[in-house]
N, CA and C of each residue as an Amber inpcrd file, in Angstrom:
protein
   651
  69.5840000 129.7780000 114.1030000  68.8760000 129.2200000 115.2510000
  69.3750000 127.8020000 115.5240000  70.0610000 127.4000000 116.7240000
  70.3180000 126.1170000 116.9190000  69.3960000 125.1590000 116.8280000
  70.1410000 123.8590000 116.2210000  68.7970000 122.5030000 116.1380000
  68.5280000 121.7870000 117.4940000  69.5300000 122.0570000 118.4360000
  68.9330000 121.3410000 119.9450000  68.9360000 122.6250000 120.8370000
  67.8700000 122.2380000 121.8710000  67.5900000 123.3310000 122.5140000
  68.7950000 123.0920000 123.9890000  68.5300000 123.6820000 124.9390000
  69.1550000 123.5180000 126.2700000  69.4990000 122.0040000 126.7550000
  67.8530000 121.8680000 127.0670000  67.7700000 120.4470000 127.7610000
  68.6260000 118.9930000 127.0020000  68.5910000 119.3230000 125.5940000
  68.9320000 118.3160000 124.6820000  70.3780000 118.2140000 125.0620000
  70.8230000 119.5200000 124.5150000  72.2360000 119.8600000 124.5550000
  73.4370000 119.5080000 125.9360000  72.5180000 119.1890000 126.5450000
  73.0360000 119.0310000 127.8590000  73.1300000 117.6890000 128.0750000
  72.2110000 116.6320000 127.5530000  71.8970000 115.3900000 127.6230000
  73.0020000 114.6670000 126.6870000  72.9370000 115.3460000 125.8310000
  74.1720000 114.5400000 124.8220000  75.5510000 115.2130000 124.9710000
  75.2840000 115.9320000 125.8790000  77.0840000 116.4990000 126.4450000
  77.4580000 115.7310000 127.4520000  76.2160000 114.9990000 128.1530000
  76.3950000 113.6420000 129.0970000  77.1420000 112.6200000 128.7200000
  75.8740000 112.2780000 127.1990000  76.2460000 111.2600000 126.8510000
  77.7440000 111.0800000 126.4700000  78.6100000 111.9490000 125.5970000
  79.5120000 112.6700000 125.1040000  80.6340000 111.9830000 125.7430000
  80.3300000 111.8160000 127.3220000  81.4220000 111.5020000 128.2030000
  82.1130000 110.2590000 127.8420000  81.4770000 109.4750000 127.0560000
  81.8150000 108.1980000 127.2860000  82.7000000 108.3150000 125.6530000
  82.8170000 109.3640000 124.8440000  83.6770000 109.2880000 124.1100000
  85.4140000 109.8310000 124.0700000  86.2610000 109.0280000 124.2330000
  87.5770000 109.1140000 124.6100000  88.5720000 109.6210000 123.5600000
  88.0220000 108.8080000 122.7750000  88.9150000 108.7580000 121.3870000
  88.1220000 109.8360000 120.3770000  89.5150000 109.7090000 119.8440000
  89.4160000 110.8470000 118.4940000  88.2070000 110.1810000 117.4640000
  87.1500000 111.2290000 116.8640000  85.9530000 110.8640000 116.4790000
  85.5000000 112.1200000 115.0330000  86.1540000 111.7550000 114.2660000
  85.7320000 112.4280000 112.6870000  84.6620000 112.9410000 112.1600000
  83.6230000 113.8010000 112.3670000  82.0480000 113.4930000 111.6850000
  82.6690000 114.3550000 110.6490000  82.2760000 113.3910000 108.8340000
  83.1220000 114.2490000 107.6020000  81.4480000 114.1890000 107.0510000
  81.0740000 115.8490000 106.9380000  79.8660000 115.8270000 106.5940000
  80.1340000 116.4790000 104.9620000  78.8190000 116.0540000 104.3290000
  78.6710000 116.3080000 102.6690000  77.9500000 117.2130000 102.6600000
  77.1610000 118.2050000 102.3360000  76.2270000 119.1780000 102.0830000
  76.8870000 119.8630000 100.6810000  75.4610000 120.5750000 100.4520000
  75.5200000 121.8890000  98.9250000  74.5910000 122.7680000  99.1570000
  74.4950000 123.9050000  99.1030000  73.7020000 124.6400000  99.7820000
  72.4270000 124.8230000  99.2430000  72.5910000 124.7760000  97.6450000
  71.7000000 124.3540000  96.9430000  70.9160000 123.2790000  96.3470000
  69.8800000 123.0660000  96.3990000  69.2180000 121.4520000  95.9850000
  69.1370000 120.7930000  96.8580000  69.3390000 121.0070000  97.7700000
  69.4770000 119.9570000  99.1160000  68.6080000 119.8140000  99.9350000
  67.4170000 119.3580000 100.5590000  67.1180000 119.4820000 101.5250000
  67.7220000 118.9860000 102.6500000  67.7200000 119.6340000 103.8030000
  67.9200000 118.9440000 105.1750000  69.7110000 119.0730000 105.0810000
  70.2690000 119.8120000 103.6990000  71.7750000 119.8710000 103.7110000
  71.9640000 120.7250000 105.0310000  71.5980000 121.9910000 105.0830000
  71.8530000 122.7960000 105.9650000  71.5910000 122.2610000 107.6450000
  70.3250000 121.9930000 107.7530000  69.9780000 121.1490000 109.0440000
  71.0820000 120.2780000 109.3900000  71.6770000 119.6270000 108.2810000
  72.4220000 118.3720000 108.5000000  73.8910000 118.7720000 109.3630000
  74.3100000 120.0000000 108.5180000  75.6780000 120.4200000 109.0840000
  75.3360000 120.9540000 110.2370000  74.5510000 122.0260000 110.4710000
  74.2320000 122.6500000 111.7260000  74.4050000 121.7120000 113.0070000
  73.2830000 120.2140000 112.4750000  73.2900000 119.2220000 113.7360000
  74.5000000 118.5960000 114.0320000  75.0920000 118.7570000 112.8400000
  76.5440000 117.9040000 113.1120000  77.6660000 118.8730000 113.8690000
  78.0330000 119.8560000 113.7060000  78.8170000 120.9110000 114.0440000
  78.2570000 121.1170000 115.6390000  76.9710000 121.3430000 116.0290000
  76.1400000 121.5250000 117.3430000  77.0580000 120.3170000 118.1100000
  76.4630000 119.3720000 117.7320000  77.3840000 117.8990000 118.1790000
  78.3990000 117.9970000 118.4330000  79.6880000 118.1350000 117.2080000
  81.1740000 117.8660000 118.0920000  81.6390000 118.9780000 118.8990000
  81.0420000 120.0260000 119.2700000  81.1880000 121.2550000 119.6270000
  81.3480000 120.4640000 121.5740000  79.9040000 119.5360000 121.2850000
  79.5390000 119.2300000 122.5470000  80.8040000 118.2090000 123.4140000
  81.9950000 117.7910000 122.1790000  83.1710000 116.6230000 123.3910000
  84.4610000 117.3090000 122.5840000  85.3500000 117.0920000 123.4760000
  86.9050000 117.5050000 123.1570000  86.9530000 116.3810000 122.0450000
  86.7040000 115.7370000 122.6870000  86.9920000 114.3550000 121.0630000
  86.5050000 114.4380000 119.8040000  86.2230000 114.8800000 119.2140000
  84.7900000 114.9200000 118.0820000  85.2140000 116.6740000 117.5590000
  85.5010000 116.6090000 115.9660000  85.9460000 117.1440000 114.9670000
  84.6330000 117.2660000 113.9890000  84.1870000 118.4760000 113.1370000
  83.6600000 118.0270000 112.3910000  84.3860000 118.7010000 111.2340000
  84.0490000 118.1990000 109.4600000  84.6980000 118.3050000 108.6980000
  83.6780000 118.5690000 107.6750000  83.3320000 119.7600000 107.1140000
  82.0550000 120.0190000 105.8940000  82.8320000 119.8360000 105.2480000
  82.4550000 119.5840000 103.5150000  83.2860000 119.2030000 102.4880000
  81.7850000 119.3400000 101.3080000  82.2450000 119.9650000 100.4230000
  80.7040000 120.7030000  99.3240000  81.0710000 119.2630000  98.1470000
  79.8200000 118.4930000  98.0500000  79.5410000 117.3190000  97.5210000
  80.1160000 117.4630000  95.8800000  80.4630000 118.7700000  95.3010000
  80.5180000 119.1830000  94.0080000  82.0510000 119.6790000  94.2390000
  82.1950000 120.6800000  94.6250000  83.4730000 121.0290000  94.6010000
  84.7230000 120.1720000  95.6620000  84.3390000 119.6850000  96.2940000
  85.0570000 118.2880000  97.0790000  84.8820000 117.0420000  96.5170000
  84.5050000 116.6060000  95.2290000  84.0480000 115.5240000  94.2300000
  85.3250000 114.3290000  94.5500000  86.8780000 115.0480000  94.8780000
  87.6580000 113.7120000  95.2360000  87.2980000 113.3100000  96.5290000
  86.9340000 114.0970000  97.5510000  87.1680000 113.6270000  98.3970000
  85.6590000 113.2470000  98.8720000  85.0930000 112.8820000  98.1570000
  83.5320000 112.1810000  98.3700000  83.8660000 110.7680000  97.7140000
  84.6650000 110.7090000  96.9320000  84.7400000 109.5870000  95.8520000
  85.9900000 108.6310000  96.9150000  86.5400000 109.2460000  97.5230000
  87.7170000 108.7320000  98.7790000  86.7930000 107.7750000  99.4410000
  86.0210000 108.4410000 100.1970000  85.0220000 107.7310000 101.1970000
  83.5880000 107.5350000 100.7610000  83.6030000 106.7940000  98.9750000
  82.3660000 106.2620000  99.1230000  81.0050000 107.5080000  98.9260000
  81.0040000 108.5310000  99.0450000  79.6660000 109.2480000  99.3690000
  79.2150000 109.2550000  97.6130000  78.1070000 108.7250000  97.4460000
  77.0810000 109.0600000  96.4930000  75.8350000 110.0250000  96.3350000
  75.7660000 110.5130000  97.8030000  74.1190000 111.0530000  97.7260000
  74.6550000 112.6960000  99.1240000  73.8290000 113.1260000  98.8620000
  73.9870000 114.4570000  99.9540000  72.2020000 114.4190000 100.5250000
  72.0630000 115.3420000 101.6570000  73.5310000 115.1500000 102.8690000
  73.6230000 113.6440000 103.1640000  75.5220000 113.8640000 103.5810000
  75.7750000 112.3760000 103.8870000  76.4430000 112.7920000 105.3650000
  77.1130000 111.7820000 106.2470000  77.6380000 111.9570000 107.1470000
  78.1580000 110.8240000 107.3140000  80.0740000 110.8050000 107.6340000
  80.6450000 109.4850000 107.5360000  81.3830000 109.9870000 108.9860000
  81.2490000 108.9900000 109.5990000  81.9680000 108.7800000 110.8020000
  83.0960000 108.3170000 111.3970000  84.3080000 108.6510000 110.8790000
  85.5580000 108.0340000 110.8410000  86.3650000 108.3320000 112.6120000
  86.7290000 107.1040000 112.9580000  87.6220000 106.9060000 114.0210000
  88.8340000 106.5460000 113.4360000  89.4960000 105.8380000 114.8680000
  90.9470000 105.8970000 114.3020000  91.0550000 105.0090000 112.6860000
  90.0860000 104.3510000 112.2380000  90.2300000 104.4370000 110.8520000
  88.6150000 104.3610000 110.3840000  88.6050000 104.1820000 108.5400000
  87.0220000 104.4700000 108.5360000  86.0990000 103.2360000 108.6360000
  85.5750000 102.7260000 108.9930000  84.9710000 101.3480000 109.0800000
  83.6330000 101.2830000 108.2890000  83.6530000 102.3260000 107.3080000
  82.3810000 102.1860000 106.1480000  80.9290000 103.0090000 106.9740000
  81.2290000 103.8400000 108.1050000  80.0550000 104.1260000 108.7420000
  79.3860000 105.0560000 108.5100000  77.7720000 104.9590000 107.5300000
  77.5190000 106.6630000 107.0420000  76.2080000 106.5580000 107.3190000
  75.6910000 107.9720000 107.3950000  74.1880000 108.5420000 107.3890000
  74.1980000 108.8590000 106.1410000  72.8970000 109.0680000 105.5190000
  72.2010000 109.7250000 104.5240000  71.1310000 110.4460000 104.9480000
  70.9170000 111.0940000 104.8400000  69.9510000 112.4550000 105.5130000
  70.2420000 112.3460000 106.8820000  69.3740000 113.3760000 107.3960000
  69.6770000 114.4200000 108.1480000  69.6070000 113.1060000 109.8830000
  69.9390000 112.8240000 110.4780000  69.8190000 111.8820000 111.7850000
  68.7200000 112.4910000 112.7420000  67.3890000 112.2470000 112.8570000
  66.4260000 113.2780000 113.3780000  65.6840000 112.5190000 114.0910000
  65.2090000 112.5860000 115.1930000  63.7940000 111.9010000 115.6930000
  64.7880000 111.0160000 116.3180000  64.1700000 109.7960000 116.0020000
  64.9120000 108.3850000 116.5960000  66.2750000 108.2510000 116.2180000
  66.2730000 108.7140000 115.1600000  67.7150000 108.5940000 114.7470000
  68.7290000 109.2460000 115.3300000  68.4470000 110.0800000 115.8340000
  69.6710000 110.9140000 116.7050000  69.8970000 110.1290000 117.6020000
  69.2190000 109.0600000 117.9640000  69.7520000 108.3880000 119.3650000
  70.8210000 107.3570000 118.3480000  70.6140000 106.6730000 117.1780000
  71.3210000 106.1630000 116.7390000  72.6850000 106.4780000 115.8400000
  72.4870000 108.0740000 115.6680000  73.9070000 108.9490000 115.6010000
  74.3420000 109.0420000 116.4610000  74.2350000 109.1970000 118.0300000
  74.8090000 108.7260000 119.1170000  75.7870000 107.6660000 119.7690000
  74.9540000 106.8750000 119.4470000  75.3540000 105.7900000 119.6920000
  76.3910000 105.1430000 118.6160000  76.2330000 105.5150000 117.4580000
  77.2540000 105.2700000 116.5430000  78.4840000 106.0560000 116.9580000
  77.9900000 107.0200000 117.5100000  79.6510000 107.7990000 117.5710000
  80.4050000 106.7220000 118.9530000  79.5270000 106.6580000 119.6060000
  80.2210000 105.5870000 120.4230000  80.8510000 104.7560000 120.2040000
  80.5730000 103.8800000 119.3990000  80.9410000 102.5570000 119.0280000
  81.9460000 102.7000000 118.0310000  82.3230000 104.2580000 117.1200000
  83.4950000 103.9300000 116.4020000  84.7030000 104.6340000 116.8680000
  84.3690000 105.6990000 118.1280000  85.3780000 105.4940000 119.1780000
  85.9780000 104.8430000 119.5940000  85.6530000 103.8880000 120.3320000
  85.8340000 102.5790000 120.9020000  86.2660000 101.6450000 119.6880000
  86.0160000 101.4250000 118.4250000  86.2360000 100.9750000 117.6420000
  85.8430000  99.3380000 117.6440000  84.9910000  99.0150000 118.1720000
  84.7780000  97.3440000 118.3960000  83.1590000  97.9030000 118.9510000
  82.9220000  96.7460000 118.1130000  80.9390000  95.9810000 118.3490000
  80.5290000  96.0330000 119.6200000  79.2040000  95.7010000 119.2760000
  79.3020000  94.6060000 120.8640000  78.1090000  93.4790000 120.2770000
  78.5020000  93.0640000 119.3530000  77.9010000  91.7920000 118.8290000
  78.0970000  90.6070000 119.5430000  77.8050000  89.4970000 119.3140000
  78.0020000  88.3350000 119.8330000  79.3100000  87.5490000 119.4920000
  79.9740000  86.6020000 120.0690000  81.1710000  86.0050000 119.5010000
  80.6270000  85.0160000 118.4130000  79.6090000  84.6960000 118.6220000
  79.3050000  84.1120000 117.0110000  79.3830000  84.9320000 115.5060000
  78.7030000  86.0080000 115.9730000  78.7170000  87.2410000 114.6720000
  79.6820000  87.2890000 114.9090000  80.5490000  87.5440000 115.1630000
  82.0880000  88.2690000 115.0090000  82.5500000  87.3450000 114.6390000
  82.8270000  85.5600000 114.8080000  82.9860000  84.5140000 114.0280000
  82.4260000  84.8860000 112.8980000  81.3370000  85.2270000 112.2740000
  80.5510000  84.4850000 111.3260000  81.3370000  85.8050000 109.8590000
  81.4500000  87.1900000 110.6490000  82.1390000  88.3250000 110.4380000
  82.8240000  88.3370000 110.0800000  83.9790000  87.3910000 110.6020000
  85.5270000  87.5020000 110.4400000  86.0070000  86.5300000 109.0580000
  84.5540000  86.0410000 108.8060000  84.8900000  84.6990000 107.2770000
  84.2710000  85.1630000 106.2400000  83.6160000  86.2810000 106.2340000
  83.6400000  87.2120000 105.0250000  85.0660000  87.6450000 103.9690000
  84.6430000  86.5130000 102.9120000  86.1330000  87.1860000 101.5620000
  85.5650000  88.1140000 100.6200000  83.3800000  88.5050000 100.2240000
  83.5270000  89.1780000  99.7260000  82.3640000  90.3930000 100.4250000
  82.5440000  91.6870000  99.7180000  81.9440000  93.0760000 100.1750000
  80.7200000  92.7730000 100.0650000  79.9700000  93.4920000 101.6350000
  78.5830000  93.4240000 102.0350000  78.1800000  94.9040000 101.8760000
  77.3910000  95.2030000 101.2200000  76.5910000  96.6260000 101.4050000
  75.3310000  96.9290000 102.2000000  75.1000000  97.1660000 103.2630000
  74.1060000  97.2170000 103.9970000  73.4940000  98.4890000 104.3860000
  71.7760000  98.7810000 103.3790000  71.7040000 100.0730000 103.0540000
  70.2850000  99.9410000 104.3630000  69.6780000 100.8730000 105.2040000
  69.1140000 100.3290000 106.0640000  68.1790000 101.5000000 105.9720000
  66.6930000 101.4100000 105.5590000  65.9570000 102.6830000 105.3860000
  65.2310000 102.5630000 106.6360000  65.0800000 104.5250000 107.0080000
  63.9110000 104.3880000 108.3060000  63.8190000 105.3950000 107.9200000
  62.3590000 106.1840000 109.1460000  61.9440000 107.7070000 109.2670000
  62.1320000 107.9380000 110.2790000  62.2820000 109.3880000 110.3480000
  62.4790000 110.0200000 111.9080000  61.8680000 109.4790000 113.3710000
  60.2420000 109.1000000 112.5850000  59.1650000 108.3010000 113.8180000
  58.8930000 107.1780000 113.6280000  60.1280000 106.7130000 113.1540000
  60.2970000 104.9310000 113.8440000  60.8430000 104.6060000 114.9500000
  60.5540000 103.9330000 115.9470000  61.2860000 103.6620000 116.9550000
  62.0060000 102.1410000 116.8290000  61.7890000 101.3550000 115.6150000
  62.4890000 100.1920000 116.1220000  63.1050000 100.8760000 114.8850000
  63.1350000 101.4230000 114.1640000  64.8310000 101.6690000 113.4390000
  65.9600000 102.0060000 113.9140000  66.1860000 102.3020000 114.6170000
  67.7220000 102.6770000 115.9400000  68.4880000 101.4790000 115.5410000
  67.3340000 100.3740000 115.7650000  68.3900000  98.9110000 116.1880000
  68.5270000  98.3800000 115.0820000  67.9050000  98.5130000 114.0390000
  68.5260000  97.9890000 112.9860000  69.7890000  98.9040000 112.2200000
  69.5980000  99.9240000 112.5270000  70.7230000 101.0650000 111.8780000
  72.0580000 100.8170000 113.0080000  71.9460000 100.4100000 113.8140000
  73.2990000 100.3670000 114.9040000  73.5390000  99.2850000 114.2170000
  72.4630000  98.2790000 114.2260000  73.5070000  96.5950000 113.7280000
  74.0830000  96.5400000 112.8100000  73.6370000  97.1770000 111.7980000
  74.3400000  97.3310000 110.3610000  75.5820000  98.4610000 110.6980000
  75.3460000  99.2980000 111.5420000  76.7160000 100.0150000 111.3020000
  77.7520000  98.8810000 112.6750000  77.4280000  98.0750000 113.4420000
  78.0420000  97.4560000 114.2460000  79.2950000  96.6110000 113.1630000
  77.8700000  95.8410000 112.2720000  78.8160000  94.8360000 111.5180000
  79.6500000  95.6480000 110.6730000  79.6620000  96.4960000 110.3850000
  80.8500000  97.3720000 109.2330000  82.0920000  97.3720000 110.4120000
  81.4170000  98.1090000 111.5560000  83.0370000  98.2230000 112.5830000
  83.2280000  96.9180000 112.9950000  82.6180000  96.1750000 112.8580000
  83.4890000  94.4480000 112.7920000  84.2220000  93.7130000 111.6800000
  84.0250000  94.4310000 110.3740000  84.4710000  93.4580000 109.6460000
  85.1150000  94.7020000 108.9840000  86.1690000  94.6770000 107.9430000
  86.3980000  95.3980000 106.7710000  85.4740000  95.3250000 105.5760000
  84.7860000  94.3990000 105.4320000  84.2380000  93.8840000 104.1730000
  82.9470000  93.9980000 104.1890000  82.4630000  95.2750000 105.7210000
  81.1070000  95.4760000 105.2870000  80.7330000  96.8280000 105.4460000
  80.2060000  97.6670000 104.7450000  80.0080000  98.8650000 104.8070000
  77.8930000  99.4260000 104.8180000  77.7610000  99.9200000 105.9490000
  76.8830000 100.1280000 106.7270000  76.1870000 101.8480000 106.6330000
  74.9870000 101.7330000 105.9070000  74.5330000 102.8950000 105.8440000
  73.0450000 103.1530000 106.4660000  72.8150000 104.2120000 107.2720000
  71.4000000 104.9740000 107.5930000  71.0950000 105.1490000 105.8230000
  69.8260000 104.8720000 105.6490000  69.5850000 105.8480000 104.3170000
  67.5150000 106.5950000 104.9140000  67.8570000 108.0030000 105.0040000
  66.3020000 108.5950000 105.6680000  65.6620000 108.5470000 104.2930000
  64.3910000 107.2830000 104.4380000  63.6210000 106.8640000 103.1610000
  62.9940000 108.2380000 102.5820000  62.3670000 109.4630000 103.2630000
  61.6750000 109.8200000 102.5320000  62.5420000 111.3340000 101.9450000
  64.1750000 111.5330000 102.3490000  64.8260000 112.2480000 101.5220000
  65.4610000 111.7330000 100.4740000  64.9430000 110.0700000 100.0440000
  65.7130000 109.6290000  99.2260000  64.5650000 109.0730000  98.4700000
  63.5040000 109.3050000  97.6320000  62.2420000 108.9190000  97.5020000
  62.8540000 107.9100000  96.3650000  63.7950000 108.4660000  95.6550000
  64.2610000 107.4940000  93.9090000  64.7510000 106.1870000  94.7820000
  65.4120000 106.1780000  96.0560000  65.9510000 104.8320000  96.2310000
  64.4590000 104.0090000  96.7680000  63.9010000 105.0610000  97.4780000
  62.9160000 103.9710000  98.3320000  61.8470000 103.3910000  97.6440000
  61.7040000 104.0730000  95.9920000  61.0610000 103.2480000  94.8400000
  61.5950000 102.3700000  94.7010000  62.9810000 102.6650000  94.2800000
  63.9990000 101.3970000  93.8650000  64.1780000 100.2230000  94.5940000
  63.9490000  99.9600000  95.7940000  64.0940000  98.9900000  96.9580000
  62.7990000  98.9220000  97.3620000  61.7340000  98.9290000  96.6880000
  60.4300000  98.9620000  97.0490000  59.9760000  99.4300000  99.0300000
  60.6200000 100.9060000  99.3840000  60.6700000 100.1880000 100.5370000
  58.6670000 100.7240000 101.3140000  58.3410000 100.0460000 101.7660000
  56.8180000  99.9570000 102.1960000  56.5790000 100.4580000 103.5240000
  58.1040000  99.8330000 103.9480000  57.4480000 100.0690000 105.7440000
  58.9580000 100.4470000 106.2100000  58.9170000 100.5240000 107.0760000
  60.5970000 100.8130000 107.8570000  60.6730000  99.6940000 109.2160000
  62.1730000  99.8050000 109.7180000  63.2420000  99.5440000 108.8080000
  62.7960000  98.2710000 107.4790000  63.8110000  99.0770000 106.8290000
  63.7470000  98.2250000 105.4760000  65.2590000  97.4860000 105.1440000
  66.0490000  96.4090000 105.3010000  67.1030000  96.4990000 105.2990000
  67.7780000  96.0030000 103.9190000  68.5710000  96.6390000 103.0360000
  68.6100000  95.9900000 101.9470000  70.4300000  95.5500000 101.6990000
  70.8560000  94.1640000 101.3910000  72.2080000  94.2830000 101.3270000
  72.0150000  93.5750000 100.0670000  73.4940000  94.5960000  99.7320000
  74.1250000  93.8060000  98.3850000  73.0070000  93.8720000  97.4240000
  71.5650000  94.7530000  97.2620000  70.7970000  95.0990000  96.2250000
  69.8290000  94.2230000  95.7540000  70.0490000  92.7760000  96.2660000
  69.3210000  91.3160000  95.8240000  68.2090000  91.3050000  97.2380000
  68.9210000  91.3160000  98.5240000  68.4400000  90.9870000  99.8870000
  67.4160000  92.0310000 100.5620000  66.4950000  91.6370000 100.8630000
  66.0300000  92.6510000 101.7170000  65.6310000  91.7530000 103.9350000
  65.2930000  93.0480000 104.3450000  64.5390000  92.0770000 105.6680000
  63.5150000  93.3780000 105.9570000  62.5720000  93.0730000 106.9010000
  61.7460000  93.7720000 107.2970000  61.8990000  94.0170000 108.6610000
  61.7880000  95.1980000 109.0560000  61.8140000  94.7760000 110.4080000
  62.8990000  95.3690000 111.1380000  62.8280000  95.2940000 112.6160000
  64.4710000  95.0920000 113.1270000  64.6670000  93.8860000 113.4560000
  65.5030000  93.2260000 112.9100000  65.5610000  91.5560000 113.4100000
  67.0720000  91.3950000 114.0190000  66.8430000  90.4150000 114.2790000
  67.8410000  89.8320000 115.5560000  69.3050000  89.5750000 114.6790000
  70.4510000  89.8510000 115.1970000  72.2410000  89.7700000 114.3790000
  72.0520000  88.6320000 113.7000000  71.0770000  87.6870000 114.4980000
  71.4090000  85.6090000 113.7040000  70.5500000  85.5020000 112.5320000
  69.3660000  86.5480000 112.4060000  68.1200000  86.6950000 110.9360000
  69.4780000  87.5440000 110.3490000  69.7240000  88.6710000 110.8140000
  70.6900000  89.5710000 109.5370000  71.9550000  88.8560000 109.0760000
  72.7860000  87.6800000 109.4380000  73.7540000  87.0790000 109.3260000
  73.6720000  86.1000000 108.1730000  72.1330000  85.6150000 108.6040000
  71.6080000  84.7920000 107.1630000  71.5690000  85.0470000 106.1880000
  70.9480000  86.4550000 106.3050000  70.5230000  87.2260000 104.9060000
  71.3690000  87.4870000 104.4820000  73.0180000  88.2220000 104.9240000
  73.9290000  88.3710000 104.3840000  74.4880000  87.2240000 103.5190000
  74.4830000  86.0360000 104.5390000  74.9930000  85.0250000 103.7930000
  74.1850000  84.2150000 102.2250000  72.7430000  84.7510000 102.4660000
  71.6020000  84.5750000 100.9470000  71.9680000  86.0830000 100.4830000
  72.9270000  86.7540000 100.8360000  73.1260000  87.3750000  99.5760000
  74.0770000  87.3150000  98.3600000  74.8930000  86.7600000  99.6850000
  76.4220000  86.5260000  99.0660000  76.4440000  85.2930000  98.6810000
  75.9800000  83.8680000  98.7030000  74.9040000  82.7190000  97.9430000
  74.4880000  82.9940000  96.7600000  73.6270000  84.1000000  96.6800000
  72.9090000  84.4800000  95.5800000  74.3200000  84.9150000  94.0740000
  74.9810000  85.7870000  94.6980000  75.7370000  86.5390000  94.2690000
  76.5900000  85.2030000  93.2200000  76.9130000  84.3930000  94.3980000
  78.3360000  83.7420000  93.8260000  77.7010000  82.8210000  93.0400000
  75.9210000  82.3030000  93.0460000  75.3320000  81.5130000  92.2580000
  75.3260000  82.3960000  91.1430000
């Protein structure tokens, strides 16, 4: 049974248009143990079906073990979004609710391959010497998580040195203990930092920089 119905399917075959360039979705699933594995590929495969541009690529988290360890994947389902190269851009569970607008929109932006941050962030971006991890928890029925999950995957396709993840808090319950997370978005970089909220590129720029402060103290 397909995961979007007519009306959907049609809306993001709209949207679709505005992708030109060649667009990778390299999805993780196992058929077993997984929740939301199956959902995950289905939605992803539904998707590139919908633009000439857009490939998708299943790969079994166990028996594909190099090529999860290539691009980073620790957790299933994952979904990494590679354009003409990979700019660190991944989901962790399934992209549902609000989030599909921000799997969207991600595919956009690593088409195109450039932000649309401010010329200050992209200054502030470009003077990064060490690796930012930016893990960004939400639920399906958040609506201000979109914008914090685009900014964090914005700054990865701006910089090399930052890598930008969706993580869906409640298929990941061991992390969202681990990061105490309470409320959504929850944004956590580099494991020390957190923010609340969706906050503005010039609050998340700080925090990066009190992480990487912290770090080098």
């Amino acid at each position: 049974m397909p995961i979007l119905d007519d009306d959907v399917r049609a809306e993001v075959e709209k949207f679709l248009e505005q992708v030109e360039k060649p667009v990778k979705l390299v999805v993780f699933t196992q058929e077993f143990e997984c929740d939301y594995c199956l959902e995950t590929r289905s939605l992803v495969e539904e998707v590139a079906e919908l633009s000439e541009h857009l490939t998708a690529e299943v790969y079994d988290f166990v028996a594909d073990e190099a090529k999860a360890e290539e691009l980073g994947i620790d957790k299933i389902p994952a979904i990494a979004i590679i354009g003409e190269q990979d700019y660190g851009v991944r989901f962790y569970g399934i992209p549902s609710g609000y989030e599909f607008s921000s799997f969207l929109h991600t595919i956009h932006l690593v088409s195109e391959g450039k932000s649309e941050l401010s010329d200050a962030a992209l200054a502030a971006l470009a003077e990064l010497t060490e690796p930012v991890h930016m893990q960004v928890f939400v639920t399906p029925t958040c609506p201000y998580c979109p914008q914090a999950v685009v900014l964090a995957h914005q700054m990865a396709i701006a910089s090399p040195m930052v890598r930008g993840d969706m993580v869906e808090a409640m298929e990941f319950p061991q992390l969202s203990v681990k990061y105490q997370v309470m409320g959504v978005p929850r944004t956590v970089i580099n494991e020390t930092v957190h923010i609340e909220g969706a906050a503005p590129e010039s609050m998340v720029l700080a925090k990066v920089q009190e992480a990487l402060t912290g770090a080098a103290g």
